[in-house]
TORKOL-4160 file (C-alpha; in steps of 0.2 Angstrom, whole numbers, padded with zeros to 4 digits, m for minus):
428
<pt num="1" X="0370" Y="0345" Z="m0629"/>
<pt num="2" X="0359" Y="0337" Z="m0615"/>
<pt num="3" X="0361" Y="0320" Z="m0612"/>
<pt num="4" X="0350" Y="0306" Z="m0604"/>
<pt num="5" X="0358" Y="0291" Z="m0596"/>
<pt num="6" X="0351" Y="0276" Z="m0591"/>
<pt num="7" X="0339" Y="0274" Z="m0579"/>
<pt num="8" X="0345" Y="0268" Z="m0560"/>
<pt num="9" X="0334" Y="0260" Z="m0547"/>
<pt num="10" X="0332" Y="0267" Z="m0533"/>
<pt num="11" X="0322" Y="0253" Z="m0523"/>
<pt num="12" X="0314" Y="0238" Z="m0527"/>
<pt num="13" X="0297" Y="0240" Z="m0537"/>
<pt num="14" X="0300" Y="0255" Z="m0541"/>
<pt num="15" X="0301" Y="0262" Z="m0558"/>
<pt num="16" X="0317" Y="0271" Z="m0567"/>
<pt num="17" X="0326" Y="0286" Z="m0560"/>
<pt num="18" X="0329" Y="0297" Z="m0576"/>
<pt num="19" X="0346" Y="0306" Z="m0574"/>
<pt num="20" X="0344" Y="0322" Z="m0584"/>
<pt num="21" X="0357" Y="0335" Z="m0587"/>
<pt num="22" X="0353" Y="0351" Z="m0597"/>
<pt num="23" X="0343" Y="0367" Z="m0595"/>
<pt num="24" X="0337" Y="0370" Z="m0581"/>
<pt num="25" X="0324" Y="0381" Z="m0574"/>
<pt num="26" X="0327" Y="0385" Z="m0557"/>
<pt num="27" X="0331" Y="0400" Z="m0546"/>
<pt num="28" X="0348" Y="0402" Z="m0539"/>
<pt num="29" X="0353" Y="0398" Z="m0520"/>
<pt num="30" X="0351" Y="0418" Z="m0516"/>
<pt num="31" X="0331" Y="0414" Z="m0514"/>
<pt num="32" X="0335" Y="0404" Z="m0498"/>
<pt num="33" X="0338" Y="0421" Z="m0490"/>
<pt num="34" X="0320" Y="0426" Z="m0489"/>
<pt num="35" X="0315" Y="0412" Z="m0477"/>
<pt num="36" X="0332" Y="0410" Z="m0469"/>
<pt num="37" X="0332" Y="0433" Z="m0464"/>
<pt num="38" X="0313" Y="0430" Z="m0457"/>
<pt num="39" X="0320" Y="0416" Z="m0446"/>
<pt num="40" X="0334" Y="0422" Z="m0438"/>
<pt num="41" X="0329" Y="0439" Z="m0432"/>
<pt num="42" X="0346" Y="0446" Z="m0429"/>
<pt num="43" X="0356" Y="0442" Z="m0445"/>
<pt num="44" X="0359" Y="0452" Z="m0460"/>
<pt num="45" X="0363" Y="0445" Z="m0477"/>
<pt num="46" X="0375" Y="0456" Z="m0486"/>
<pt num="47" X="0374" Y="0448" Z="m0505"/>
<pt num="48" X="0389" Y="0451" Z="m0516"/>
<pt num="49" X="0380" Y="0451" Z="m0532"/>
<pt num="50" X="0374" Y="0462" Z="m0546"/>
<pt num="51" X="0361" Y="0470" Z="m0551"/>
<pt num="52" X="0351" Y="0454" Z="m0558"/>
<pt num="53" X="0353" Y="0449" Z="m0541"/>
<pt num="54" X="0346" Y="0463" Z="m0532"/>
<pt num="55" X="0330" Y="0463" Z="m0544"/>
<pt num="56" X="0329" Y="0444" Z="m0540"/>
<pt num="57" X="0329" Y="0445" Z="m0522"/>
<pt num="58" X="0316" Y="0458" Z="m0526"/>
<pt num="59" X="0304" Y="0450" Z="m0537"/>
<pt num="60" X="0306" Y="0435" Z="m0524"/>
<pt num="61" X="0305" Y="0444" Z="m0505"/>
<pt num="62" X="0290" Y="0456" Z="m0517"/>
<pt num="63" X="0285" Y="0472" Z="m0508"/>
<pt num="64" X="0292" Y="0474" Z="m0489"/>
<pt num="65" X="0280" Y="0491" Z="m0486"/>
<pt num="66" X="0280" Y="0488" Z="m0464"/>
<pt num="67" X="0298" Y="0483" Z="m0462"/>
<pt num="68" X="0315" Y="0486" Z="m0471"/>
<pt num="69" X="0322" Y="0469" Z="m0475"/>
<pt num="70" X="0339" Y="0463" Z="m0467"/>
<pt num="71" X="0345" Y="0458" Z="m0485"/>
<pt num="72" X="0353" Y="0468" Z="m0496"/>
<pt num="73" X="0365" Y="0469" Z="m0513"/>
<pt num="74" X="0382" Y="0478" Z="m0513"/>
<pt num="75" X="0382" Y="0480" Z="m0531"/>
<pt num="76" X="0399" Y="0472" Z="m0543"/>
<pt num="77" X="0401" Y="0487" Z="m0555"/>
<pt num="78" X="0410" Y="0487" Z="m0572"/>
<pt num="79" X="0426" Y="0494" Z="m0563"/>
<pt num="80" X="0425" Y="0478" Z="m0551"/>
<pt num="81" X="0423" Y="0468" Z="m0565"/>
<pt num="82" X="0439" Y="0476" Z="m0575"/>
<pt num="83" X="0451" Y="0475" Z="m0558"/>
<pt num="84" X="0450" Y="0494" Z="m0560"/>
<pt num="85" X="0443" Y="0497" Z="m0541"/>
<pt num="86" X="0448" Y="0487" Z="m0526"/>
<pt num="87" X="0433" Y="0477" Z="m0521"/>
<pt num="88" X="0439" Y="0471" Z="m0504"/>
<pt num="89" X="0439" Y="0489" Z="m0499"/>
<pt num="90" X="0422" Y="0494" Z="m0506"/>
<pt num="91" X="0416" Y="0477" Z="m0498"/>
<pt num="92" X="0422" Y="0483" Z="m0480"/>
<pt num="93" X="0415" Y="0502" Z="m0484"/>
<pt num="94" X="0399" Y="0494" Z="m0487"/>
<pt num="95" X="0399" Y="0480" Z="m0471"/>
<pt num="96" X="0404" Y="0495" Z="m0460"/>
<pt num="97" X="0390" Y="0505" Z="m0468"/>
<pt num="98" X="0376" Y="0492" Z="m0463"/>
<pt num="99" X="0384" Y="0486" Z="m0447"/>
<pt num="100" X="0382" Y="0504" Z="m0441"/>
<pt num="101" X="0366" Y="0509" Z="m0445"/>
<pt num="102" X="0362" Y="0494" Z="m0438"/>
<pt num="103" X="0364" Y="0487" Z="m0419"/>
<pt num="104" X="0354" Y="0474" Z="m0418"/>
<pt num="105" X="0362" Y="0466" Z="m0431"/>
<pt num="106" X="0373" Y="0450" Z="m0422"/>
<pt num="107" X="0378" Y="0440" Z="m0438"/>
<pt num="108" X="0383" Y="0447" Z="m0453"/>
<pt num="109" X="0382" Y="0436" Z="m0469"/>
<pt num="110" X="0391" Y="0438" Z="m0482"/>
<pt num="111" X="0383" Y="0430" Z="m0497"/>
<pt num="112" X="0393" Y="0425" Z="m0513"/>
<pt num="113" X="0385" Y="0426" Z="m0531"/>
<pt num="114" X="0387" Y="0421" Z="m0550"/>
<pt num="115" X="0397" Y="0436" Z="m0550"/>
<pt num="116" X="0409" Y="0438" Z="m0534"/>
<pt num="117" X="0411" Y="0417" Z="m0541"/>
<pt num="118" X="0417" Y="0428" Z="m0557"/>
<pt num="119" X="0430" Y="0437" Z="m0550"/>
<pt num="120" X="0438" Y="0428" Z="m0538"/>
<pt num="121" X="0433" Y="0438" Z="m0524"/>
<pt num="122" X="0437" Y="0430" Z="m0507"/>
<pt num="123" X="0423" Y="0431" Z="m0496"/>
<pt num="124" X="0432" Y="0419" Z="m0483"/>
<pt num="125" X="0446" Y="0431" Z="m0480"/>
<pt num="126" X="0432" Y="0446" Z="m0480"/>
<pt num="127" X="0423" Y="0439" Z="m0466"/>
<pt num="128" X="0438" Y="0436" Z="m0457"/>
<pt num="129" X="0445" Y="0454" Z="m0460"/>
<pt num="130" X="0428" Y="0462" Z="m0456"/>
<pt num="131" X="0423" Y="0451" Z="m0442"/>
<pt num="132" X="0441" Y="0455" Z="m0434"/>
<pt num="133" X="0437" Y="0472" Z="m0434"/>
<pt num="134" X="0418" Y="0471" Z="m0426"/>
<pt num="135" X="0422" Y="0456" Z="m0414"/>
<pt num="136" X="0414" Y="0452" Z="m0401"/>
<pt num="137" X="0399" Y="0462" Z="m0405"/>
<pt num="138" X="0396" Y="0455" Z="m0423"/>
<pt num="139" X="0401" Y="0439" Z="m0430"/>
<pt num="140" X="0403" Y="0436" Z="m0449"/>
<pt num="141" X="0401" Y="0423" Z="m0459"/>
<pt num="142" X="0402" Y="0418" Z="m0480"/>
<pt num="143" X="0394" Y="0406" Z="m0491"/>
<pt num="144" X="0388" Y="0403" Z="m0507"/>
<pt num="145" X="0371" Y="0407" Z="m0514"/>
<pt num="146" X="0379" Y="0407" Z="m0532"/>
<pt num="147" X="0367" Y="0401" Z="m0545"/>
<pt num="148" X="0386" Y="0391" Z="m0552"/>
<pt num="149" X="0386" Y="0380" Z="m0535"/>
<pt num="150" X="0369" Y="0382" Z="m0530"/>
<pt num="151" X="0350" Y="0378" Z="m0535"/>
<pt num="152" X="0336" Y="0388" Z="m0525"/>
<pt num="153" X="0332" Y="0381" Z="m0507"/>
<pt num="154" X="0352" Y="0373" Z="m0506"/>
<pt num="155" X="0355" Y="0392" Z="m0501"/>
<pt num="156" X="0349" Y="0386" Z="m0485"/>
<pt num="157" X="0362" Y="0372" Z="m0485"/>
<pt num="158" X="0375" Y="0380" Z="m0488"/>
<pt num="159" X="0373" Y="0393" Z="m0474"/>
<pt num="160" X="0370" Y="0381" Z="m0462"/>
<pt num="161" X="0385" Y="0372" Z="m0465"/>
<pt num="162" X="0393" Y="0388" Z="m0461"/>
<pt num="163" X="0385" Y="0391" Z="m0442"/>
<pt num="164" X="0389" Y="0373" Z="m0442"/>
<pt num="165" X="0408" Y="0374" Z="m0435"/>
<pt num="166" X="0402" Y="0390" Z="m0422"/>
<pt num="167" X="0389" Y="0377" Z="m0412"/>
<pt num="168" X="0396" Y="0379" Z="m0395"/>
<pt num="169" X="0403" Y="0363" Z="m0388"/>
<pt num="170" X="0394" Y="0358" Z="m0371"/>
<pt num="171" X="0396" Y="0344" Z="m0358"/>
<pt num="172" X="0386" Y="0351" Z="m0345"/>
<pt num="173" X="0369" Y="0355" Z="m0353"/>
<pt num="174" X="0372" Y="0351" Z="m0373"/>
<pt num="175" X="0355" Y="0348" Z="m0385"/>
<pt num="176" X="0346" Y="0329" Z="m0381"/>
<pt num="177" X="0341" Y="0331" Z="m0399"/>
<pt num="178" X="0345" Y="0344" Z="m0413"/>
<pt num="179" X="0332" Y="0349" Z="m0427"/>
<pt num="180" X="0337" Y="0354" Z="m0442"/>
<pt num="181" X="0329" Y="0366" Z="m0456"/>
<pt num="182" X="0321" Y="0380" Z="m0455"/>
<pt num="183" X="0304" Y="0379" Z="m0448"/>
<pt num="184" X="0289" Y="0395" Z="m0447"/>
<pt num="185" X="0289" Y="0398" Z="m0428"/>
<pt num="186" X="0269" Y="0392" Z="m0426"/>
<pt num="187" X="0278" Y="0375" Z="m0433"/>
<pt num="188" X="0292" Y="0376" Z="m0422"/>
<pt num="189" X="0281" Y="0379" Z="m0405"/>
<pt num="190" X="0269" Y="0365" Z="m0410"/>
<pt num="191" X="0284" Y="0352" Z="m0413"/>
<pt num="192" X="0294" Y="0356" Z="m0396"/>
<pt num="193" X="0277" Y="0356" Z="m0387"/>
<pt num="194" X="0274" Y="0337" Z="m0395"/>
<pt num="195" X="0291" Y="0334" Z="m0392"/>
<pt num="196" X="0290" Y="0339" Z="m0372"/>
<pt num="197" X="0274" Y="0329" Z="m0368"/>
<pt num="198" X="0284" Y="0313" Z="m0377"/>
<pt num="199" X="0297" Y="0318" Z="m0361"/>
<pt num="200" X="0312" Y="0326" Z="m0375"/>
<pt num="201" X="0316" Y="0342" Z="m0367"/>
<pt num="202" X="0331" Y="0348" Z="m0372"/>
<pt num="203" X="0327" Y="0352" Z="m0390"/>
<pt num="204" X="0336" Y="0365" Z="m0399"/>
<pt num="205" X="0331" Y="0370" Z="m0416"/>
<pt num="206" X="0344" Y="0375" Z="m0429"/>
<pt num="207" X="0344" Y="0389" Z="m0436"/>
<pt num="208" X="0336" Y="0398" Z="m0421"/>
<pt num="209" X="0327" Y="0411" Z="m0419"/>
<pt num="210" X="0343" Y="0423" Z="m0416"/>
<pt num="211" X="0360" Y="0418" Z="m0423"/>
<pt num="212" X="0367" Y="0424" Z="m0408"/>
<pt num="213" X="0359" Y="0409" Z="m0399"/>
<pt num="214" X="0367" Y="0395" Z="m0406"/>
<pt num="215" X="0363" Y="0378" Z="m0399"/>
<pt num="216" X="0374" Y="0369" Z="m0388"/>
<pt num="217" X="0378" Y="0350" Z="m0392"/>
<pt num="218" X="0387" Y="0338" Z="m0385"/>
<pt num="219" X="0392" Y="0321" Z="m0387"/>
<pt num="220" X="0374" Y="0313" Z="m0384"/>
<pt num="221" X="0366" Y="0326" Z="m0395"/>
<pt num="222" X="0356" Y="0317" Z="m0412"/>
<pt num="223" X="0350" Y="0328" Z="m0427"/>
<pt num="224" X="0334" Y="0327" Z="m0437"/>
<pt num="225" X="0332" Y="0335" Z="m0452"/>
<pt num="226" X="0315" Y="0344" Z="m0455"/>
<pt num="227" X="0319" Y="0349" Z="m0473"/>
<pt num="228" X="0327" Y="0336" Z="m0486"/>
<pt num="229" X="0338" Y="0349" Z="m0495"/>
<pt num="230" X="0352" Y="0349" Z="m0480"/>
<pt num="231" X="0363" Y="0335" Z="m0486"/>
<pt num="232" X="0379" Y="0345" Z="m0484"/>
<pt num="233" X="0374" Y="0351" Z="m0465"/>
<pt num="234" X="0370" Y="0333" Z="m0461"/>
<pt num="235" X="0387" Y="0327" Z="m0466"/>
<pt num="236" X="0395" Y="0342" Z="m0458"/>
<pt num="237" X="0382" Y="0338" Z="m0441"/>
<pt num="238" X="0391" Y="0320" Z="m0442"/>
<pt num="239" X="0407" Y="0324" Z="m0447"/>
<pt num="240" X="0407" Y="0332" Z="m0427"/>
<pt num="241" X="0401" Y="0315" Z="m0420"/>
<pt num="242" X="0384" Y="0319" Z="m0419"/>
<pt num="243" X="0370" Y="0305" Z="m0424"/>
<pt num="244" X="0358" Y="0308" Z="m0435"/>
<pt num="245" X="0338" Y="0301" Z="m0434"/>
<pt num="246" X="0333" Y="0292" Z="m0452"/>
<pt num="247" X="0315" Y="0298" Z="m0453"/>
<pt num="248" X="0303" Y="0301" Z="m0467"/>
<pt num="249" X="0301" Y="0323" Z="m0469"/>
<pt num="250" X="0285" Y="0328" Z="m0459"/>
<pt num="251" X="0275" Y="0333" Z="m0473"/>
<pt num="252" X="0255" Y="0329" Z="m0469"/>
<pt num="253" X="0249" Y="0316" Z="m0456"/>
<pt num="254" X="0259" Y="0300" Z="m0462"/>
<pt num="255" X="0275" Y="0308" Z="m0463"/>
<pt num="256" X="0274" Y="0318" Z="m0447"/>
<pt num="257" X="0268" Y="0301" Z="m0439"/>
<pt num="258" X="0283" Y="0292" Z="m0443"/>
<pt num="259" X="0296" Y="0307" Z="m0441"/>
<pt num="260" X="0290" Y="0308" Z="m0422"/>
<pt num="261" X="0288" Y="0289" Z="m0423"/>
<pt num="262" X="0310" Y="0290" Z="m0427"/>
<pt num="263" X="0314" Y="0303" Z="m0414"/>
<pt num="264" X="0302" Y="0293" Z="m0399"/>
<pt num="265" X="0312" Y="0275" Z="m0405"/>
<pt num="266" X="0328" Y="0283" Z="m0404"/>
<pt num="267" X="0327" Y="0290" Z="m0386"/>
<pt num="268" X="0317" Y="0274" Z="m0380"/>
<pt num="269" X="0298" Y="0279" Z="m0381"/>
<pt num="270" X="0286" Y="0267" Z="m0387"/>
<pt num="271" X="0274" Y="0270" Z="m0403"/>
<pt num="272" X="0260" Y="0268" Z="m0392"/>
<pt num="273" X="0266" Y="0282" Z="m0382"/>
<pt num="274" X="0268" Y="0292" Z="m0398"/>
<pt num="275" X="0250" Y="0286" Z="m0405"/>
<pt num="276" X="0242" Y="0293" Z="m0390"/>
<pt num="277" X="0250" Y="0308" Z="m0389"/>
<pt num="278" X="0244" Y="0315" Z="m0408"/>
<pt num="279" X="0229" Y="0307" Z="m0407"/>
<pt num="280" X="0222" Y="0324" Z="m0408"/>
<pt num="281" X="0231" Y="0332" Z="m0419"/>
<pt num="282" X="0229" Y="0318" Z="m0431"/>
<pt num="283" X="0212" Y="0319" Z="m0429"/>
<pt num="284" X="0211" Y="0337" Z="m0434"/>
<pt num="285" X="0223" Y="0334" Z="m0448"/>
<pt num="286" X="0212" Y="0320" Z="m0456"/>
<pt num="287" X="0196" Y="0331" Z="m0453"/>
<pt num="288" X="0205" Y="0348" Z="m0464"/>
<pt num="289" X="0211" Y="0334" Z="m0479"/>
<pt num="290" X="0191" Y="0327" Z="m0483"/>
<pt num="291" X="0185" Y="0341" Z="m0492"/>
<pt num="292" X="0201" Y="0343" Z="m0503"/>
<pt num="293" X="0204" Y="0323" Z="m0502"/>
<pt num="294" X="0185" Y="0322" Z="m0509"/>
<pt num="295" X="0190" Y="0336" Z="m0526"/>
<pt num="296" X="0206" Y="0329" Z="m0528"/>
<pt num="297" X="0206" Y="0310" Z="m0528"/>
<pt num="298" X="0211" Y="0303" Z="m0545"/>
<pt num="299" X="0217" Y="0320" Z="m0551"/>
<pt num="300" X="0234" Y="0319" Z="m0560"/>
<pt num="301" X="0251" Y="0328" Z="m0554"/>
<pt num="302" X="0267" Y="0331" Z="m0562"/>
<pt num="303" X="0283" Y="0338" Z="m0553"/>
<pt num="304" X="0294" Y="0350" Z="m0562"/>
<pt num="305" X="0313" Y="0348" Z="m0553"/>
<pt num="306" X="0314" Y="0363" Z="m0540"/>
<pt num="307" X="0314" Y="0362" Z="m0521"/>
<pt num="308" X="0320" Y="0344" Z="m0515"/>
<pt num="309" X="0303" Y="0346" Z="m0509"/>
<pt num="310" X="0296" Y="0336" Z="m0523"/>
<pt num="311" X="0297" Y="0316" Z="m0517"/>
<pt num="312" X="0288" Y="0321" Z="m0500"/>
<pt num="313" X="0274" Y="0331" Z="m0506"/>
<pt num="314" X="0273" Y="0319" Z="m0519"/>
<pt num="315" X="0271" Y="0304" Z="m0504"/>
<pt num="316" X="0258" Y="0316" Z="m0497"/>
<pt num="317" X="0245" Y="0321" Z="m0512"/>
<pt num="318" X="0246" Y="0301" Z="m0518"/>
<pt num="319" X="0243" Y="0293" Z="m0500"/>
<pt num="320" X="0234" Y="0308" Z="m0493"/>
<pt num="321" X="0226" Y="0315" Z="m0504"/>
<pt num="322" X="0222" Y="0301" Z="m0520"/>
<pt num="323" X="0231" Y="0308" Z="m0532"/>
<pt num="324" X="0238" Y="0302" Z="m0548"/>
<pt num="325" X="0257" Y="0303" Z="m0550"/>
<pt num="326" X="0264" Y="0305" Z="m0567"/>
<pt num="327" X="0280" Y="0311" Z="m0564"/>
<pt num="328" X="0291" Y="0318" Z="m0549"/>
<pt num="329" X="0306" Y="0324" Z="m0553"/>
<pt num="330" X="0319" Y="0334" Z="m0542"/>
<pt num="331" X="0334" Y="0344" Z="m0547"/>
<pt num="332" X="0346" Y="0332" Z="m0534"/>
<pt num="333" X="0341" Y="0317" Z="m0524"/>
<pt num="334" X="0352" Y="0309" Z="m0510"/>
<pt num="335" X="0346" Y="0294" Z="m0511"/>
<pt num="336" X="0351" Y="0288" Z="m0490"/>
<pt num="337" X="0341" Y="0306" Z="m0486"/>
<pt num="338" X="0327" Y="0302" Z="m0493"/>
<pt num="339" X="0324" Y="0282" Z="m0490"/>
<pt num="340" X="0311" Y="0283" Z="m0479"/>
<pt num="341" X="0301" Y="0294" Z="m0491"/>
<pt num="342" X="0306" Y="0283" Z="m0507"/>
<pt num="343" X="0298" Y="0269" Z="m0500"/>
<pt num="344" X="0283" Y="0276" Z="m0498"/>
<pt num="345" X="0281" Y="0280" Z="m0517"/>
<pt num="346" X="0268" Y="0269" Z="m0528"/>
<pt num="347" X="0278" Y="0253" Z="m0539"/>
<pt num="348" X="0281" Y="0260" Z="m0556"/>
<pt num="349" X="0281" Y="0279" Z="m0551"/>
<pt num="350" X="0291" Y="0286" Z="m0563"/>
<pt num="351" X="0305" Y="0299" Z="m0554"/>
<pt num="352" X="0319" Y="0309" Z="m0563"/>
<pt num="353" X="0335" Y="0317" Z="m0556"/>
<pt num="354" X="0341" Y="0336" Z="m0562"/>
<pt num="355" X="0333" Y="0342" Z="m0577"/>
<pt num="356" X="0332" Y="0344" Z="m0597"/>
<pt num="357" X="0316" Y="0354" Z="m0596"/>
<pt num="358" X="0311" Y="0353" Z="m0614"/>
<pt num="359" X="0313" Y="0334" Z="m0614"/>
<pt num="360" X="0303" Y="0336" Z="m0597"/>
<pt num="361" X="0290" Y="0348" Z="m0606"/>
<pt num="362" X="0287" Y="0335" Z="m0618"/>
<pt num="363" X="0286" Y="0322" Z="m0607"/>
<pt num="364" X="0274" Y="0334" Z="m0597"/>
<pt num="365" X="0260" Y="0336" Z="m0612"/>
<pt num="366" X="0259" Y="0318" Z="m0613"/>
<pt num="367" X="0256" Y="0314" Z="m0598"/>
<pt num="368" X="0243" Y="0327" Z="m0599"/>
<pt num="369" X="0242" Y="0330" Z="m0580"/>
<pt num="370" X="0227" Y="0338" Z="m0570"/>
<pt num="371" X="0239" Y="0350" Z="m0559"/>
<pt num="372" X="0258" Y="0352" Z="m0560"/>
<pt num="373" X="0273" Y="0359" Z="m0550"/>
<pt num="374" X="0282" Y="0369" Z="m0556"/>
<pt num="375" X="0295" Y="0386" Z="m0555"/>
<pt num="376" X="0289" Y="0404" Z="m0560"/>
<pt num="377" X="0298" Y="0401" Z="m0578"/>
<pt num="378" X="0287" Y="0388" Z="m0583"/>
<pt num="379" X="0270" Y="0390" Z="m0575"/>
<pt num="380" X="0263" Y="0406" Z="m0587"/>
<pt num="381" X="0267" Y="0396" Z="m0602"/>
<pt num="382" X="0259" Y="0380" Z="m0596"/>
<pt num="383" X="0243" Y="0390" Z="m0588"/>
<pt num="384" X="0242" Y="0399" Z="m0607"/>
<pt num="385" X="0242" Y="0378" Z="m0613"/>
<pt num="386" X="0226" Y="0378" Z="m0602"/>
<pt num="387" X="0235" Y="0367" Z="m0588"/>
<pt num="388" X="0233" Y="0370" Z="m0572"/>
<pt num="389" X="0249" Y="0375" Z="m0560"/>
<pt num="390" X="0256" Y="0377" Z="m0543"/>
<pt num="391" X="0271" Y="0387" Z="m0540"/>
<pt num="392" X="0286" Y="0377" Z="m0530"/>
<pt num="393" X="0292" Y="0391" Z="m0520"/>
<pt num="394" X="0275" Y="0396" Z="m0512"/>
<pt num="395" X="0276" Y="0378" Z="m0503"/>
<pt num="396" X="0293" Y="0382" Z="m0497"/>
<pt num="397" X="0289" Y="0400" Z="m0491"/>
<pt num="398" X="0273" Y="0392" Z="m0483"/>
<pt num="399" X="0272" Y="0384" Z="m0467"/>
<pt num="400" X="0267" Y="0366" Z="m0472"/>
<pt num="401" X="0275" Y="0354" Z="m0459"/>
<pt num="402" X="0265" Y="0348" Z="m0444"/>
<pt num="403" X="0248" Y="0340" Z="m0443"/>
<pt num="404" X="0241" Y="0357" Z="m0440"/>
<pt num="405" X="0247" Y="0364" Z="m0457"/>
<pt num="406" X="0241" Y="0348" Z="m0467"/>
<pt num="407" X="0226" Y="0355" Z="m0472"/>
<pt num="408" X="0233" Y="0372" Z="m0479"/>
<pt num="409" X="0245" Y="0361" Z="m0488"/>
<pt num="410" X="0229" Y="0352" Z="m0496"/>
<pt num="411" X="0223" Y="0369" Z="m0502"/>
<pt num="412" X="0238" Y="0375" Z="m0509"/>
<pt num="413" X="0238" Y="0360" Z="m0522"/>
<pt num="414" X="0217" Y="0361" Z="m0521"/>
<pt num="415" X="0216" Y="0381" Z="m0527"/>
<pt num="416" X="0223" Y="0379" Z="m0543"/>
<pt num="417" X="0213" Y="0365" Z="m0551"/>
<pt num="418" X="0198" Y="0375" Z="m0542"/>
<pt num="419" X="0202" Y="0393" Z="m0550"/>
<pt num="420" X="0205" Y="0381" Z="m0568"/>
<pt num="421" X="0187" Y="0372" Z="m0566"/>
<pt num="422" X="0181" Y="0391" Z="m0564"/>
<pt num="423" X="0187" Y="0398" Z="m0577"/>
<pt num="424" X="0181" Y="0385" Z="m0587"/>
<pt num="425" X="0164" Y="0388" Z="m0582"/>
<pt num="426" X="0166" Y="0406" Z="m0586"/>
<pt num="427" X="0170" Y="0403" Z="m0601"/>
<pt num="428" X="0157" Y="0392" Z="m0606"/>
C-alpha cells in the first residue's frame, strides 16, 4: 500500500513537496552505462546480470551497427541461481575472456544487478581477485547498478564513487578545480575553453576521457558538479578534503550564467569579468531560444519522476522558455544539491519527491498539461490519451549543457508539441 505523507517546504514561497512512495516507473541504474562506456574510451562494463538485463541495455544502447559496444552481460543461469555452479569461477572465466580479446581495455567494471544483489555474489572480492591477477595492465572495479539500490542515471553515482578512492594524490601539480558528471566532449571542450580565458587552467574533468587518466587533486583542488544526480560522489569528493562550488546545474543561459558566475567568485574573478567573457555565447544562446520561446510560452509542463534532471530543466522551460509548470516531480531530491536551482522555481510551483505513479497519473490528467516528461513506460499510454510527451532519457543521452546546446534543448521540449499540433491538423 502506497502512502502520502505530508507535505515539507523546501524554501520560503514555495508550494508543498509531495513525498510519494509506491510504484515506480523508472529504469534501473544499468542505463547509466550507455553514457558512462562512450565517455570513457578505455573502460568495459562487465554487467552481472540476467537476461532482462542484457535486453534492457539493449533496448536502451538500440542498434551499435559501426562499433561493438564495451558493455556486455555475463548471464546468472538457473544453476547460479540454485548454488549448483560456482559463480566466482564462471565470473573470472568470463572477465578473462574479455580482457583478452580486448587490449585496449584499462578499467574493467564490474557492474552488480537485481540479480547478483539475489544471490549474494561478492563483486568486491571479484574485482579484487581478477584485478590481482591482470594488475598493472588493467584495473577493476564494482558497483552497483541494481534496480534494488539504484534508479536510472544514479548508476553514474554510484560508479563515480567508486574511481573516487583511485584519484591520485598530487602536491606538485594537483586539479585548480575538478568537474564532476559526465559531460558530451563538444560540451566538455567549450567549458575548459571558457574556463581558460576566465584564467582557471588547471581543470580536470571527472570521468575523463580515459579511465586510465584519473585527475590528480590536491589539497587546493574544489569540485563542481555538472549533473545533480552525484550526491553520493560529492560526499565521498568532501569526505577527502576537497571543497565543493554551490552553483545552480548549467542547464540553458541562466543556469550556465550562474554556475560559471560560482566557479569565477570562488577563485577571486569578478562577475564583470565573467559577463564579458560569455557575452557571445549568451548572445547566441538567447538568438536559438526566440523561435521555440515564441511556440512555447504559456504552454503547460508536467514532470514525471525520472532523471534528477527534472528541477533544472524545469528552471529552464519556465524562465526561458515561458512555460507553465504544473508539476515537477523527481524520484530523490537532496535538497543542499539543488538550492541554487530550488530558488529559481515560481512561488506555489507544486514539486513531489519519489513516486506513486497512479496517484501522479491522476494528478497529471488534471492538470491537463500541453507537454509532459516522462519515462518510456508511461509516454505510449499518455500519447494514445492525445497528450503530447517527451521521453526523459533522450535529455540525459543529449548534449544539453552549455550556452551552445541551449537551443537544441529548446527543440527537444519544442518537437513534441509540434509533431502533436500536426497530427492534429491531419486529422482534421
Amino acid at each position: 500500500m502506497s502512502t502520502t505523507r505530508s507535505a515539507i517546504p523546501i524554501r520560503d514561497g514555495t508550494g508543498p513537496t509531495l513525498i510519494e512512495r509506491g510504484q515506480r516507473e523508472v529504469f534501473c541504474g544499468l542505463t547509466g552505462i550507455i553514457w558512462l562506456h562512450r565517455k570513457m574510451q578505455d573502460a568495459f562494463f562487465l554487467i552481472i546480470g540476467s537476461r532482462t538485463c542484457a535486453h534492457l541495455m539493449q533496448s536502451a544502447a538500440g542498434v551499435m551497427i559501426f562499433a561493438e559496444p564495451r558493455f556486455a552481460t555475463a548471464i546468472i543461469g538457473e544453476r547460479d541461481l540454485a548454488g549448483l555452479s560456482d559463480a566466482h569461477e564462471e565470473l573470472d572465466r568470463v572477465a578473462d575472456e574479455v580482457l583478452n580479446s580486448r587490449p585496449h581495455i584499462r578499467t574493467l567494471f564490474l557492474v552488480g544487478s537485481c540479480p547478483s544483489e539475489v544471490i549474494k555474489l561478492d563483486l568486491q572480492r571479484a574485482a579484487e581477485r581478477i584485478s590481482a591477477r591482470w594488475q598493472p595492465r588493467v584495473k577493476v572495479l564494482n558497483y552497483s547498478g541494481s534496480g534494488i539500490e539504484t534508479t536510472f542515471t544514479q548508476g553514474e553515482d554510484t560508479c563515480l564513487q567508486a574511481l573516487v578512492p583511485h584519484l591520485p594524490l598530487s602536491g606538485d601539480q594537483p586539479a585548480e578545480l575538478l568537474v564532476v558528471g559526465t559531460l558530451a566532449d563538444v560540451v566538455e571542450d567549450q567549458f575548459r575553453q571558457l574556463l581558460k580565458d576566465m584564467g582557471i587552467a588547471k581543470v580536470a574533468f571527472f570521468p575523463p576521457r580515459r579511465s586510465a587518466d584519473l585527475p590528480a587533486i590536491g589539497p587546493g583542488t574544489r569540485f563542481i558538479l555538472a549533473q545533480p544526480f552525484l550526491s553520493d560522489t560529492a560526499r565521498s569528493l568532501q569526505a577527502m578534503g576537497m571543497e565543493w562550488i554551490a552553483a545552480p546545474f548549467p542547464i540553458g543561459i541562466e543556469g550556465t550564467t550562474g554556475w560559471l558566475q560560482a566557479i569565477a567568485r570562488a577563485h577571486g574573478v569578478t562577475d564583470d569579468t565573467v559577463d564579458r567573457l560569455v557575452a557571445a555565447p549568451k548572445a547566441r544562446a538567447l538568438k536559438s531560444l526566440a523561435s521555440h520561446k515564441a511556440a512555447l510560452e504559456g504552454k503547460r509542463i508536467f514532470f514525471f519522476p525520472d532523471s534528477q534532471l527534472e528541477v533544472p530543466l524545469a528552471c529552464f522551460v519556465h524562465r526561458e522558455l515561458g512555460m507553465v509548470l504544473t508539476e515537477v516531480g523527481t524520484p530523490y531530491l537532496n535538497r543542499q544539491l539543488m538550492a541554487r536551482d530550488l530558488a529559481r522555481l515560481p512561488d506555489g510551483v507544486v514539486l513531489s519527491e519519489g513516486q506513486d505513479v497512479d496517484r501522479q497519473l491522476d494528478r497529471c490528467q488534471a492538470a491537463q498539461p500541453d507537454l509532459v516528461v516522462c519515462g518510456l513506460g508511461l509516454a505510449n499510454p499518455l500519447e494514445a490519451q492525445g497528450v503530447a510527451t517527451k521521453w526523459s532519457i533522450e535529455l540525459v543521452f543529449s548534449p544539453i549543457q552549455g550556452y551552445e546546446q541551449a537551443g537544441d534543448l529548446a527543440a527537444l521540449f519544442h518537437r513534441p508539441i509540434k509533431r502533436r499540433q500536426l497530427l492534429g491538423q491531419d486529422q482534421a
